[in-house]
C-alpha positions as CSV (number, residue, x, y, z in Angstrom):
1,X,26.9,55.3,100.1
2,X,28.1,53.3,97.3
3,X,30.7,52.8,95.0
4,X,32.7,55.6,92.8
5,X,35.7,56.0,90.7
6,X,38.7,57.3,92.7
7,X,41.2,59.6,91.0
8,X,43.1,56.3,89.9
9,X,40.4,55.1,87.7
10,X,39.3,52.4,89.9
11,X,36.4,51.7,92.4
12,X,36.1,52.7,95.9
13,X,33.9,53.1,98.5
14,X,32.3,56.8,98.9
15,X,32.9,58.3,102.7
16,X,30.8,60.7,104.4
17,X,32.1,63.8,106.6
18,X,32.1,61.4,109.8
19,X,35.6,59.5,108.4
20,X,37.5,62.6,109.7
21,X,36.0,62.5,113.0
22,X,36.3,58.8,113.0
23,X,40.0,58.8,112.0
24,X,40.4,60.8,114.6
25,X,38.9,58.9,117.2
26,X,41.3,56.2,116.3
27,X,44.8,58.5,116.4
28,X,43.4,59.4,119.9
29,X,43.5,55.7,120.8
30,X,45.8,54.9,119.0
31,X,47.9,57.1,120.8
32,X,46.7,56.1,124.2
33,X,47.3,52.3,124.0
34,X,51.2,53.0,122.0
35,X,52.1,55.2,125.5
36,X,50.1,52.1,127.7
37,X,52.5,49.4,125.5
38,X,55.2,51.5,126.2
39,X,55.2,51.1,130.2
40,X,55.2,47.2,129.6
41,X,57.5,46.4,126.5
42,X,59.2,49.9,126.1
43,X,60.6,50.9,122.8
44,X,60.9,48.1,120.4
């Protein structure tokens, strides 16, 4: 993977197909810890 030009005209990084199943690995636990933080701080 390398660099390309984004629909702006500038550089950025070229992603394979695993960024979706990465991003959504990260909602998941992203998810998980907010409802975890919740039981300790409640909602800020």
């Amino acid at each position: 993977m390398g660099l390309i030009v984004a629909d702006d005209g500038l550089p950025a990084d070229e992603v394979g197909v695993w960024a979706k199943e990465k991003h959504t690995y990260l909602r998941r636990y992203l998810d998980i810890s907010r409802s975890t933080r919740k039981k300790y701080i409640g909602n800020q």
